[in-house]
VMD Tcl script that draws the C-alpha trace (Angstrom):
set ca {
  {196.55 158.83 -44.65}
  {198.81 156.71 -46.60}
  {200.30 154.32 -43.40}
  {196.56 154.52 -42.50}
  {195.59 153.06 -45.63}
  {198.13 150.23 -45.54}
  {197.19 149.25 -42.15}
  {193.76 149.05 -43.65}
  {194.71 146.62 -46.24}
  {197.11 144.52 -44.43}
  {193.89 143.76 -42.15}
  {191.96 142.91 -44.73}
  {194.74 140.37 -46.31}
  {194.88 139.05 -42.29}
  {190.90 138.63 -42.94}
  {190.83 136.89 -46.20}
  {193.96 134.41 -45.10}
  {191.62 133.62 -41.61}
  {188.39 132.89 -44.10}
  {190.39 130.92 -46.15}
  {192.15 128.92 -43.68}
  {188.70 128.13 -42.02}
  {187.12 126.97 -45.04}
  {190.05 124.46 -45.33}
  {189.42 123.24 -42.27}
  {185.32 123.01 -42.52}
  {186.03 120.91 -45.98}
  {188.32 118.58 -43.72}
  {186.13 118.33 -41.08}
  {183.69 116.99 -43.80}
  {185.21 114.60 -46.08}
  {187.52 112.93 -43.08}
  {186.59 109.08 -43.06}
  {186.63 107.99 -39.62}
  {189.60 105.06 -38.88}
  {187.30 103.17 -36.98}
  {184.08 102.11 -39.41}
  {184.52 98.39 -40.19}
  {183.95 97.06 -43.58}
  {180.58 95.07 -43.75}
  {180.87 91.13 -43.72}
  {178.82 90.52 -46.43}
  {179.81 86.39 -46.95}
  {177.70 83.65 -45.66}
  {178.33 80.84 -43.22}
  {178.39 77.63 -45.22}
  {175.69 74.91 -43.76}
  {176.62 71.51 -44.50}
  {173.86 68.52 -42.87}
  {175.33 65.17 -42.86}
  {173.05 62.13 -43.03}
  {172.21 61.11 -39.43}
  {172.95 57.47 -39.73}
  {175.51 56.05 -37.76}
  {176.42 53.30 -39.72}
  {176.70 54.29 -43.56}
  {176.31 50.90 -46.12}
  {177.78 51.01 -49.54}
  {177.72 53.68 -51.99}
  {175.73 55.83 -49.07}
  {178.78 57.51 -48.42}
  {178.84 59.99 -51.73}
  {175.18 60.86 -50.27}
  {176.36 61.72 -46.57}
  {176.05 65.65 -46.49}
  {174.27 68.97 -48.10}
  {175.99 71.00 -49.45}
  {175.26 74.74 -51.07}
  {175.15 73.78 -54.59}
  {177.17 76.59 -55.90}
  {180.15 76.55 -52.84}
  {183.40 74.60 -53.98}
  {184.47 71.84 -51.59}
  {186.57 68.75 -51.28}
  {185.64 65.70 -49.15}
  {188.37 62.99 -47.67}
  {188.05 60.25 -45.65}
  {190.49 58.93 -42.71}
  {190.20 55.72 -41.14}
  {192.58 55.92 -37.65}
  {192.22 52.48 -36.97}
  {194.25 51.83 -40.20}
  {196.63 54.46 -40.42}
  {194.44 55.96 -43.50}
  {194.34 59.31 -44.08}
  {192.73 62.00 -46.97}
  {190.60 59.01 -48.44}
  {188.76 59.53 -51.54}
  {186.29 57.19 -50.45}
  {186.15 54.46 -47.49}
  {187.79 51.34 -49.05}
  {186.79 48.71 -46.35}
  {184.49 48.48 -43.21}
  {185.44 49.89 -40.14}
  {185.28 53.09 -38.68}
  {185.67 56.67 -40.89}
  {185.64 60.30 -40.63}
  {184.09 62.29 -43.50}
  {185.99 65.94 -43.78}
  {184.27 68.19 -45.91}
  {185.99 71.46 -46.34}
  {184.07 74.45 -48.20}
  {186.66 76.84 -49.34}
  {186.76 80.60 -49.07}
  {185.12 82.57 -51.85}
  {183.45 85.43 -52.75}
  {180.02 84.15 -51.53}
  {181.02 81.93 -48.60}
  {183.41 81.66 -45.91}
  {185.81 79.14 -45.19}
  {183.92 75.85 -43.36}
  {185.42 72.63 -42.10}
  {182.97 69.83 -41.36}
  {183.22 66.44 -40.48}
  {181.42 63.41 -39.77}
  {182.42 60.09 -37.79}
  {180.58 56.69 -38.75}
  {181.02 53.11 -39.08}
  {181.30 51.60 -42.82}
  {179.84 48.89 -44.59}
  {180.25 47.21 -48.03}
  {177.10 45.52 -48.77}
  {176.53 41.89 -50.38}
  {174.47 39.74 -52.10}
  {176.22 36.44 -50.90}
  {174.10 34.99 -48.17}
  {170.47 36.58 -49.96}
  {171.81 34.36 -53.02}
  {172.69 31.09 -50.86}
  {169.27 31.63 -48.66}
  {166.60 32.64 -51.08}
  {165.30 31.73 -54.54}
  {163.15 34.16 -57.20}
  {159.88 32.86 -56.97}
  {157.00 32.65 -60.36}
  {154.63 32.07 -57.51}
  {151.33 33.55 -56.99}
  {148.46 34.49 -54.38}
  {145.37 36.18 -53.17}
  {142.39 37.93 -55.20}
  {138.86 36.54 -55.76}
  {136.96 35.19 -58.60}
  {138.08 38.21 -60.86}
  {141.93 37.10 -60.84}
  {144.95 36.53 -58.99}
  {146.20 39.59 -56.56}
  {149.94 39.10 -56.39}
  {151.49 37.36 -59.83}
  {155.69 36.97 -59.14}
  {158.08 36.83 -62.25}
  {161.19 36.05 -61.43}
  {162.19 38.61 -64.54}
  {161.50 41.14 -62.05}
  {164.95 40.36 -60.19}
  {168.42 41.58 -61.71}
  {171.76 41.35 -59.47}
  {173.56 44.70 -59.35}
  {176.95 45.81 -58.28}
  {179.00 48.43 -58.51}
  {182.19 48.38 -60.21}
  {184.20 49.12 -57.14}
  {182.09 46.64 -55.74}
  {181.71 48.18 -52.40}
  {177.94 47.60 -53.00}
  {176.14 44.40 -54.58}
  {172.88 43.38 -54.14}
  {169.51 41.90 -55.85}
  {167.80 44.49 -57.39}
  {163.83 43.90 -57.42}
  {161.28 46.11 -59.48}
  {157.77 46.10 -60.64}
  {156.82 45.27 -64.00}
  {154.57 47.86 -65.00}
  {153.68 46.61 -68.49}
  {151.87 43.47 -66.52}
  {151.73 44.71 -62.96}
  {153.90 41.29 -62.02}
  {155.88 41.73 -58.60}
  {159.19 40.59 -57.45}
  {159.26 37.86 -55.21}
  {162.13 35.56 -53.20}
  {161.12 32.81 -51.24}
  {163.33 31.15 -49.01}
  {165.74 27.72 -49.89}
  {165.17 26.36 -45.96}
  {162.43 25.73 -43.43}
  {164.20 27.55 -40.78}
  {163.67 27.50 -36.82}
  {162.12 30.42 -35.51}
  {164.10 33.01 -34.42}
  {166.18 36.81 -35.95}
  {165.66 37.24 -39.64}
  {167.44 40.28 -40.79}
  {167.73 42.15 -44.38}
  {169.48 45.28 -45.85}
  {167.42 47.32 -48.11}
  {166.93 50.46 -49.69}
  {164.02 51.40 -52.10}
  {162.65 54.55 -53.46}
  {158.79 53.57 -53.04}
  {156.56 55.90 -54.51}
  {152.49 56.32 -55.79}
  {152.41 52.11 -55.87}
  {153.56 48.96 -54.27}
  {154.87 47.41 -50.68}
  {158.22 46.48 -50.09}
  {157.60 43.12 -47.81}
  {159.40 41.16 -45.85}
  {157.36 37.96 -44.23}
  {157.68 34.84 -42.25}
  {155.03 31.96 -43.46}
  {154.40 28.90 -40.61}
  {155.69 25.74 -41.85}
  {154.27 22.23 -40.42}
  {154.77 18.69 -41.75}
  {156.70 20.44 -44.55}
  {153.58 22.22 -45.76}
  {152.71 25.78 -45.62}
  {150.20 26.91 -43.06}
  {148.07 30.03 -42.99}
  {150.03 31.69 -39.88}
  {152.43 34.28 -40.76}
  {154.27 37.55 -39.50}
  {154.35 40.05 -41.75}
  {155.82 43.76 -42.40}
  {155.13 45.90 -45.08}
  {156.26 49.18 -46.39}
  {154.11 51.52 -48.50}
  {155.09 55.03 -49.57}
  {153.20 56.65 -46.80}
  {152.76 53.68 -43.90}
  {154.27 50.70 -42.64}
  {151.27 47.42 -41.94}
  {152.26 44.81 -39.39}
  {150.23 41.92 -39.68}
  {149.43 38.54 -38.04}
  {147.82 35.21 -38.99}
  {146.98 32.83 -36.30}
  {145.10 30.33 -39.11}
  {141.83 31.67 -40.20}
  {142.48 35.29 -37.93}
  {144.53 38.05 -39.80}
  {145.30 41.08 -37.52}
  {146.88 44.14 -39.35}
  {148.03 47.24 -37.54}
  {148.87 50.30 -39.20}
  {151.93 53.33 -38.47}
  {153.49 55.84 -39.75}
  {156.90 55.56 -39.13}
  {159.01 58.38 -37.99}
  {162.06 56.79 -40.30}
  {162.13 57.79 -43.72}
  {162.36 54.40 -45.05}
  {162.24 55.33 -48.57}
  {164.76 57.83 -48.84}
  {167.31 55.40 -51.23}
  {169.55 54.85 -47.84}
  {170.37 51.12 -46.68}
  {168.03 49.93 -44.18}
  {168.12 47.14 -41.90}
  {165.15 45.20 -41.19}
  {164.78 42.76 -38.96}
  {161.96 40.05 -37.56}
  {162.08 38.26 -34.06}
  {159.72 35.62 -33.36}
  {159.71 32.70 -30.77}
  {156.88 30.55 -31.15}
  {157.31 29.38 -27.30}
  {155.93 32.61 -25.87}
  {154.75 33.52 -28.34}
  {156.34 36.89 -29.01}
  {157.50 38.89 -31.77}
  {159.09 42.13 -32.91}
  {159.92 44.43 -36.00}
  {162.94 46.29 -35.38}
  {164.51 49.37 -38.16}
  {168.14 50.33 -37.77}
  {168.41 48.67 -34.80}
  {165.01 50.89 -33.40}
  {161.82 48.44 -32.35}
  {158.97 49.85 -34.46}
  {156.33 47.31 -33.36}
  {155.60 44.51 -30.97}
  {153.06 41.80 -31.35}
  {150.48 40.72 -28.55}
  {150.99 37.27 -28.08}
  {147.11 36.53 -28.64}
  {147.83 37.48 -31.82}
  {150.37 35.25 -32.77}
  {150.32 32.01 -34.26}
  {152.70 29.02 -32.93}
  {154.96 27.52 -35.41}
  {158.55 26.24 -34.84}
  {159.10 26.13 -38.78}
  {159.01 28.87 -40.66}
  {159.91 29.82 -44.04}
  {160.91 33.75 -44.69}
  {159.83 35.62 -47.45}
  {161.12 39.23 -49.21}
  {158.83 41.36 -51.95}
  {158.37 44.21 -54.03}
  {154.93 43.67 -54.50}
  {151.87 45.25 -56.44}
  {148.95 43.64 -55.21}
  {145.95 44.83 -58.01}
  {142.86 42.68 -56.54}
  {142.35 45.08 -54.68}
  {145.06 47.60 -55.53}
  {145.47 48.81 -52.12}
  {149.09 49.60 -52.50}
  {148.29 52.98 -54.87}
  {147.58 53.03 -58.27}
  {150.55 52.98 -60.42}
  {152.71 55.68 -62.50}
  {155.22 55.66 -65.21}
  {157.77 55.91 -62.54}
  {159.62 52.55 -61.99}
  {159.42 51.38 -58.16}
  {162.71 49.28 -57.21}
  {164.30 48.05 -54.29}
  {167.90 46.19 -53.32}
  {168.18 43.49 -50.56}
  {172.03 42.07 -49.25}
  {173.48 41.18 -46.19}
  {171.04 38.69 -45.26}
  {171.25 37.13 -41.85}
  {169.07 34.43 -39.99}
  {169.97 33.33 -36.20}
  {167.62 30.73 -33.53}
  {166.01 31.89 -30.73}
  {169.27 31.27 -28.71}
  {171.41 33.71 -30.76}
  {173.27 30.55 -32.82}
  {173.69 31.23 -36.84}
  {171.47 29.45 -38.54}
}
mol new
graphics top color blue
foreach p $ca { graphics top sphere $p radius 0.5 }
foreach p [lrange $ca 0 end-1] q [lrange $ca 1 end] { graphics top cylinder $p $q radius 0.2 }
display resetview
């Protein structure tokens, strides 16, 4: 009975050490973490959209991308053409390449970003030598005077690196007067171009006109374009006809970019255009156009109240800058 009885209980130690040994193992089993379960990504691409112009005038070029407010970054500029590399800013015209580099961080990963363009400092210099503030005024009916100019209205700016300078023209909101510059010269007809960048808004037209000149005298033919907040109005005088047509522009126009617009008219055709950076944005019929060979340009930041079709006015101050001014004949020659 004895060697019976310690058979028996050498089984049941053989028993208990199998239970326990299996036990280990289910716990294991359980509470193994599998080698291959990847950590989740949980950090965002950085977006950065440049500004889609090609040629970038100015102080433009601190406005050229955006980026995620909260991401850290650095920007540099390199200019192969001159040997100039991790630019704080473009220093002179030519051809750049913005790099924008979003570092890595807890939010974002790492982006690199860059943008090619061609630079331009802007200038006041020819607007200065070609056109004159004007105290002129025009239009309205027996209850007043539409358009009143004040040559108060026009300040010249420039920045202090003085990449950018210009004539800075604003509406007078106190006593609705506009901002007007009329040119020094009867000029032959031709290209009459201007840089300019506004931030129209609620009220006013940013204009930019050519008025027939004969025997030294104004006539009533003109070519016209004008810029509201929400439109852009071509118009035509052929003396006692006025033809307007009216489009909304797929440019943004009032965005606080540099824009370049430009007139074309030949007065042998006739013919005449409106191009925007370099895109034509309307054509004239020729029935519709007068026949001049003299004409005398015009620019505006105008508020015309009698009738104030141009929007009714806010306490926000309208503005715009004009520079770069150039004028050519028909046959391409300076003028």
């Amino acid at each position: 009975m004895k060697n019976q009885d310690k058979k028996t209980k050498i089984g049941i130690v053989a028993l208990s050490l199998v239970s326990i040994t299996l036990t280990a193992g289910l716990v294991a089993k359980f509470t193994k973490k599998p080698a291959d379960v990847p950590s989740i990504d949980t950090k965002i691409d950085p977006q950065v959209d440049f500004y889609l112009g090609e040629t970038i005038y100015g102080k433009d070029y601190e406005k050229i991308a955006n980026i995620p407010e909260d991401a850290e970054y650095t920007i540099t500029y390199d200019n192969a053409d001159l040997n100039l590399v991790d630019q704080e800013k473009p220093t002179q015209p030519g051809n750049w390449t913005a790099k924008l580099k979003v570092s890595e961080s807890d939010k974002y990963h790492e982006g690199i970003f860059t943008k090619n363009f061609n630079y331009q400092t802007t200038s006041y210099a020819k607007v200065s030598s070609f056109f004159k503030s004007s105290n002129d005024s025009w239009g309205g009916d027996s209850t007043g005077t539409s358009v009143k100019c004040s040559d108060k209205n026009i300040v010249f700016s420039q920045t202090a690196d003085g990449l950018e300078a210009s004539y800075k023209l604003s509406i007078d909101t106190t006593n609705d007067t506009s901002a007007c510059l009329d040119s020094n010269y009867t000029m032959f007809d031709g290209t009459f171009k201007i840089l300019f960048k506004t931030d129209l808004s609620d009220y006013g037209t940013f204009a930019f006109w050519l008025t027939g000149i004969e025997n030294e005298q104004n006539t009533k033919d003109e070519i016209t374009i004008e810029l509201t907040k929400d439109k852009a109005i071509f118009g035509a005088a052929k003396g006692e006809t006025y033809i307007t047509h009216d489009k909304v522009l797929d440019i943004d126009y009032a965005d606080g970019y540099w824009h370049s617009l430009e007139i074309f008219y030949d007065h042998t055709t006739p013919e005449a255009k409106i191009t925007m950076d370099g895109k034509v944005i309307h054509e004239f019929a020729t029935e519709e156009l007068p026949n001049v060979e003299y004409v005398m340009p015009h620019i505006g930041l105008l508020y015309p109240t009698n009738p104030a079709w141009t929007g009714e006015k806010t306490e926000k101050q309208v503005t715009a800058n004009v520079a770069n001014y150039e004028v050519y004949k028909v046959n391409g020659d300076a003028q």
